[in-house]
C-alpha positions in Angstrom: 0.0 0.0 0.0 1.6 3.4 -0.6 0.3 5.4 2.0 0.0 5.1 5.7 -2.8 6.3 7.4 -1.9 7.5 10.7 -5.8 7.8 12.4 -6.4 4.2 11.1 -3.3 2.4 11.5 -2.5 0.3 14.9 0.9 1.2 15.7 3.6 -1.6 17.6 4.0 -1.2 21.4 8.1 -1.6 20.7 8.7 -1.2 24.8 6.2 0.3 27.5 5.0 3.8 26.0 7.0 3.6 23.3 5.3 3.0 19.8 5.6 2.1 16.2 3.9 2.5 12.4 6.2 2.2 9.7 5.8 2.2 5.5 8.4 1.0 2.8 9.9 0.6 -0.5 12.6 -1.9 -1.8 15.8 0.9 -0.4 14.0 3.3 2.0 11.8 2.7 5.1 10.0 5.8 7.1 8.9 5.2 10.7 7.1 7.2 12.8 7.7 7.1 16.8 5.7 7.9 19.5 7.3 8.1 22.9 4.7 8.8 25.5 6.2 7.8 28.5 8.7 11.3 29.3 10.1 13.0 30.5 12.9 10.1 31.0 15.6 10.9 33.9 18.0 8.6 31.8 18.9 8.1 27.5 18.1 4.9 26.4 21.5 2.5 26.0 23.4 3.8 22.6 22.9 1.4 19.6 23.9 1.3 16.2 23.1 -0.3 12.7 24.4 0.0 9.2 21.7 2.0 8.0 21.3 5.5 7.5 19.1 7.4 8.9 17.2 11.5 9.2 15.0 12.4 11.9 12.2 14.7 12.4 11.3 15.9 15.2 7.4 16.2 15.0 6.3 16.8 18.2 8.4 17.4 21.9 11.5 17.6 23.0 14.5 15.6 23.3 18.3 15.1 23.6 19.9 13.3 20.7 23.6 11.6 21.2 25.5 11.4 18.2 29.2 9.1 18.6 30.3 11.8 20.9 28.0 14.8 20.6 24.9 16.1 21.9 22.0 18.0 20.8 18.8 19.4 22.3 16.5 19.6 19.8 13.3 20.8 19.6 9.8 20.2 17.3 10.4 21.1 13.8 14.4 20.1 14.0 16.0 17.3 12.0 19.2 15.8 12.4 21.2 12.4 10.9 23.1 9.5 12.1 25.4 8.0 9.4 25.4 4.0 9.5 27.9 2.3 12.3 27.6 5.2 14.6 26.7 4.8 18.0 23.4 6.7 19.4 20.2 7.3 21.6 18.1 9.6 22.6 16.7 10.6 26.4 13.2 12.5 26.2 12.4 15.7 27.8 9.0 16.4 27.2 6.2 14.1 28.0 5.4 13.2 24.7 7.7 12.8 21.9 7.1 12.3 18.1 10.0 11.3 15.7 9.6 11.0 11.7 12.5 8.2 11.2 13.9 7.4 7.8 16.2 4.4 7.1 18.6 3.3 4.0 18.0 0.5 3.4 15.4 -0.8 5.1 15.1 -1.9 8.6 15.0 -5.9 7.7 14.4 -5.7 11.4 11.0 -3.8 11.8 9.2 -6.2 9.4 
């Protein structure tokens, strides 16, 4: 299907208040992410894969660690993590929103 609906698609409980809709082509996977569960007094534990990514940030606020940078950023800001490079985020507002792209595709959302 080539669009996702957001009012009438479920999304994925991916860990408690944390939650997941994604749509994708053969190379490129977007995924939207709703944290609903912050402010958090703790980032999640850094991670990495070998995909690209770009973030929005719809809605909230948030830290975003980067290898070995950090950035508050706030609704409306976008930032990039190149594949291999270690990060996370910690939420700061009490309800977060990110737009998530991915090159290639996430094999492991599906």
């Amino acid at each position: 299907m080539p669009i996702l609906k957001d009012k009438s698609t479920s999304a994925v409980e991916i860990a408690p208040g944390v939650f997941r809709k994604f749509i994708h082509l053969d190379n490129l996977m977007t995924a939207i992410i709703d944290f609903k569960n912050g402010p958090w007094d703790e980032p999640e534990p850094r991670h990495s894969h070998p995909h690209e990514q770009t973030s929005f940030v719809a809605k909230g606020e948030l830290i975003v660690y980067i290898g070995e940078e950090e950035y508050q950023l706030e609704e409306g800001d976008v930032f990039y993590v190149p594949a291999d490079v270690p990060h996370t985020v910690k939420i700061l507002s009490k309800e977060v929103r990110l737009v998530d792209n991915f090159s290639p595709v996430r094999e492991d959302f599906l």
